[in-house]
C-alpha beads as a LAMMPS data file, in Angstrom:
LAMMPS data file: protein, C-alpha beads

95 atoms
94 bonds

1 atom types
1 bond types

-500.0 500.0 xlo xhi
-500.0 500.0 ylo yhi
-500.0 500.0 zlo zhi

Masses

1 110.0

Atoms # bond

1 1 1 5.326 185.098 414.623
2 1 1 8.722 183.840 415.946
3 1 1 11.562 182.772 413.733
4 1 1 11.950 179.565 415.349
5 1 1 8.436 178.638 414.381
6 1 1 8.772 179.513 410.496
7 1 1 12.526 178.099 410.442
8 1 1 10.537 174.844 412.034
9 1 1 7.732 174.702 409.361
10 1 1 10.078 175.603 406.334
11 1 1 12.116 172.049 407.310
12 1 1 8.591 170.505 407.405
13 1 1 8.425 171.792 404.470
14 1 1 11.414 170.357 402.638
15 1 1 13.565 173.478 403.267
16 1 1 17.496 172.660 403.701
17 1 1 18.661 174.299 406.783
18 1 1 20.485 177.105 405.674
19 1 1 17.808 178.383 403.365
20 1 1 15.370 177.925 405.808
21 1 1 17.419 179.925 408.291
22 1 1 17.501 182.883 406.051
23 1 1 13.977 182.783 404.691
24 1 1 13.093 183.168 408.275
25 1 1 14.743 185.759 408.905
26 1 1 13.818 187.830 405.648
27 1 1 10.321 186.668 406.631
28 1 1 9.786 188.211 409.660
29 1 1 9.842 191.660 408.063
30 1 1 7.267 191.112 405.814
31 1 1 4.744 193.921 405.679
32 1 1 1.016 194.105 405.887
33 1 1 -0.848 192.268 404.274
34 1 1 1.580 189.660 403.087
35 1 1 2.769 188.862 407.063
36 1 1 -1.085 187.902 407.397
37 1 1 -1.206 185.633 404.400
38 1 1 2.287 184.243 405.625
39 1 1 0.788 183.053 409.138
40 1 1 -2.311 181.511 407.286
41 1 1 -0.143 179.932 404.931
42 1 1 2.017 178.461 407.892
43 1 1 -0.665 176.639 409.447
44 1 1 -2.557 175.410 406.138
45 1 1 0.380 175.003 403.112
46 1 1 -2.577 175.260 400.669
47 1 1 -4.024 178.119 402.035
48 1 1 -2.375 179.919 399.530
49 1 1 -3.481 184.466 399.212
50 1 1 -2.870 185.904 396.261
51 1 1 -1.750 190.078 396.087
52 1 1 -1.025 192.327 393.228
53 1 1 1.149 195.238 393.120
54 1 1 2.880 197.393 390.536
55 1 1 1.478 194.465 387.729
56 1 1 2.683 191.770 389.947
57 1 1 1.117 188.937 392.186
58 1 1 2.081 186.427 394.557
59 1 1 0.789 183.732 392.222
60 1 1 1.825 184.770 389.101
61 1 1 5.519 184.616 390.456
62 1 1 4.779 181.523 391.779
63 1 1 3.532 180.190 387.954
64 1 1 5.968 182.342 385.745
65 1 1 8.924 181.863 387.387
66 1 1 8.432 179.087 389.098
67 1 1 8.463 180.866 393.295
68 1 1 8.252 179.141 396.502
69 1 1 5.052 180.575 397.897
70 1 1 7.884 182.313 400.926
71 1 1 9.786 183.325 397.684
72 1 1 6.692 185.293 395.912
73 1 1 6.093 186.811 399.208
74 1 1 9.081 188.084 400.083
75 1 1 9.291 189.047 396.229
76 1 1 6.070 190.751 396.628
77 1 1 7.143 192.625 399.998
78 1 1 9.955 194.265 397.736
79 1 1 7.613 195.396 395.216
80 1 1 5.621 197.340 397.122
81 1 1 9.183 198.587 399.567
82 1 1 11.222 199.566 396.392
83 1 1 8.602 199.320 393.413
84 1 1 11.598 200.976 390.907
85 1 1 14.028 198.205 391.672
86 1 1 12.376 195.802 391.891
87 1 1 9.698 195.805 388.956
88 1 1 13.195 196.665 386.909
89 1 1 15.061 193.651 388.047
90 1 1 11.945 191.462 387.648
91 1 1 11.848 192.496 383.626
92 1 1 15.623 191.539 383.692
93 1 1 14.923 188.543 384.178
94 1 1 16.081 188.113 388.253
95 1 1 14.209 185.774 390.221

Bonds

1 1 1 2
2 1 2 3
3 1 3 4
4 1 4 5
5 1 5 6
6 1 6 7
7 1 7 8
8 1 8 9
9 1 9 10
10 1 10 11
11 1 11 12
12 1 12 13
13 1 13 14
14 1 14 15
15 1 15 16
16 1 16 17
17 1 17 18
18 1 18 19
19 1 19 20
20 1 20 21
21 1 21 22
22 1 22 23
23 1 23 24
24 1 24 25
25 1 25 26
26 1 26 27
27 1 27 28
28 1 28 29
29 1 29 30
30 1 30 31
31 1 31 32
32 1 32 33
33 1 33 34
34 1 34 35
35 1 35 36
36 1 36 37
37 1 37 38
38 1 38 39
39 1 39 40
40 1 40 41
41 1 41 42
42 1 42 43
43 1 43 44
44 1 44 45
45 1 45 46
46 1 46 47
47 1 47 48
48 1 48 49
49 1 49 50
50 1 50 51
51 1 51 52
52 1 52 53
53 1 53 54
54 1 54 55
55 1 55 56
56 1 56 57
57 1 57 58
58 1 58 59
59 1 59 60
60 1 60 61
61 1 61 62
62 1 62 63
63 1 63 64
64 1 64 65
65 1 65 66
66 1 66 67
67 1 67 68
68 1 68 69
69 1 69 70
70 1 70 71
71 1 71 72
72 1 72 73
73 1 73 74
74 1 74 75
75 1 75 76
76 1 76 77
77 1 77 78
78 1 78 79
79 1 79 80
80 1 80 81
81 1 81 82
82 1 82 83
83 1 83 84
84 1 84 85
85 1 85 86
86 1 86 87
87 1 87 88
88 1 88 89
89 1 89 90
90 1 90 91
91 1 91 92
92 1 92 93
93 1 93 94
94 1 94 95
């Protein structure tokens, strides 16, 4: 998926330019399957995948502390990169 496409959608979206310029970018890394539920979620805002991880999911980021649906993904794609750091700043309290 190109950058200009998700930049595009995110100001669709009600994204301010510079956020939506660096959620782009941070979401073109995301890993499998989260990059999948990213391009479904691009064409169909509702369409909306939920994945767990290290006592994590997408969704209950999204509910308990209030995510973007980018946000819990990207959130998510840390979990499962650096599950120690970021399970620990997630009990701290950092959104």
């Amino acid at each position: 998926m190109e950058k200009d496409y998700i930049y595009n959608v995110l100001l669709e979206r009600g994204y301010n330019e510079k956020y939506a310029q660096l959620v782009a970018t941070e979401l073109m890394t995301l890993n499998k399957p989260l990059d999948v539920y990213l391009e479904k979620w691009m064409r169909n805002e509702s369409d909306i995948s939920d994945y767990d991880a290290h006592g994590h999911s997408i969704k209950q980021l999204m509910e308990e502390r209030n995510m973007t649906y980018p946000a819990a993904l990207l959130t998510m794609d840390w979990i499962m990169k650096e599950p120690d750091a970021a399970v620990a700043s997630l009990k701290r309290g950092i959104k």
